[in-house]
C-alpha positions as CSV (number, residue, x, y, z in Angstrom):
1,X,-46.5,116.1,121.2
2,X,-43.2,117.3,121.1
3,X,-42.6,116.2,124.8
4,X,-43.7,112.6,124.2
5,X,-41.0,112.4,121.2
6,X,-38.6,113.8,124.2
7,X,-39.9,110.6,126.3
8,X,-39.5,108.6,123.7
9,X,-35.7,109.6,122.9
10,X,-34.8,109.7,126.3
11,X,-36.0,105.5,126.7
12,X,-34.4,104.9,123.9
13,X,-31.0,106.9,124.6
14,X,-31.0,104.7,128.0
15,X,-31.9,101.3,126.6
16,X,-28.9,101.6,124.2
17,X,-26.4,102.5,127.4
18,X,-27.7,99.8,129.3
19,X,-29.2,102.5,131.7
20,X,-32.2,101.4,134.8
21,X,-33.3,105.4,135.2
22,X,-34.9,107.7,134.0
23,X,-34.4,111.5,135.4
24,X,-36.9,114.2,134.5
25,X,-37.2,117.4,135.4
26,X,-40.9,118.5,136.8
27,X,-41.0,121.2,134.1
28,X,-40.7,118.2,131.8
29,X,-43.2,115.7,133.6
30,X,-45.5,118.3,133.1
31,X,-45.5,118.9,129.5
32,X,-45.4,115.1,129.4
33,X,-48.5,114.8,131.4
34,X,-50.1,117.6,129.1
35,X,-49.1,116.1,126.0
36,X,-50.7,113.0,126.7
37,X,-54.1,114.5,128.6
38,X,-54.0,116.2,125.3
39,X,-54.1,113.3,123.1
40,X,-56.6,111.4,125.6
41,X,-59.1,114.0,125.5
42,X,-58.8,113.9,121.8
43,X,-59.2,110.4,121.5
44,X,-62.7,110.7,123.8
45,X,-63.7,113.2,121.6
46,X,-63.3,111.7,118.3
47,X,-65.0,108.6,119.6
48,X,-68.0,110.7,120.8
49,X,-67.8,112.2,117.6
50,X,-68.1,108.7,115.5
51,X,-70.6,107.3,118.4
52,X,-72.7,110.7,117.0
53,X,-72.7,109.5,113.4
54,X,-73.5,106.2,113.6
55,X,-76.1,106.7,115.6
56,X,-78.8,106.0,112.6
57,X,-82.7,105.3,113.2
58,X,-83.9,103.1,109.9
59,X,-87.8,104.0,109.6
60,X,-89.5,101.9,106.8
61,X,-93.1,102.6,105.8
62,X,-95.2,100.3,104.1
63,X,-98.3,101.5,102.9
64,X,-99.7,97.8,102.0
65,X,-102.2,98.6,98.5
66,X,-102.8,102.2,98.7
């Protein structure tokens, strides 16, 4: 996540000089692109993960007068 910081920095670093553009180098749009497939794939799989647990099946018996 340390390239999304980066992004992050570099927005703000431009928004306070009044700057339009943002230059990158590809090593960096990579890690950028990694860092936040990264997080996605997280986010599906901890969703899976919750979709997993509550994911109950309530069975009630009733015997009547046994």
């Amino acid at each position: 996540m340390i390239y999304i910081k980066k992004f992050i920095d570099k927005i703000s670093s431009m928004e306070g000089r009044q700057g339009r553009d943002i230059v990158m180098t590809l090593d960096e749009a990579r890690a950028l692109r990694d860092d936040i497939t990264f997080l996605l794939l997280d986010k599906v799989e901890a969703n899976k993960n919750n979709q997993q647990d509550q994911d109950v099946i309530q069975v009630e018996l009733k015997g009547g007068k046994w």
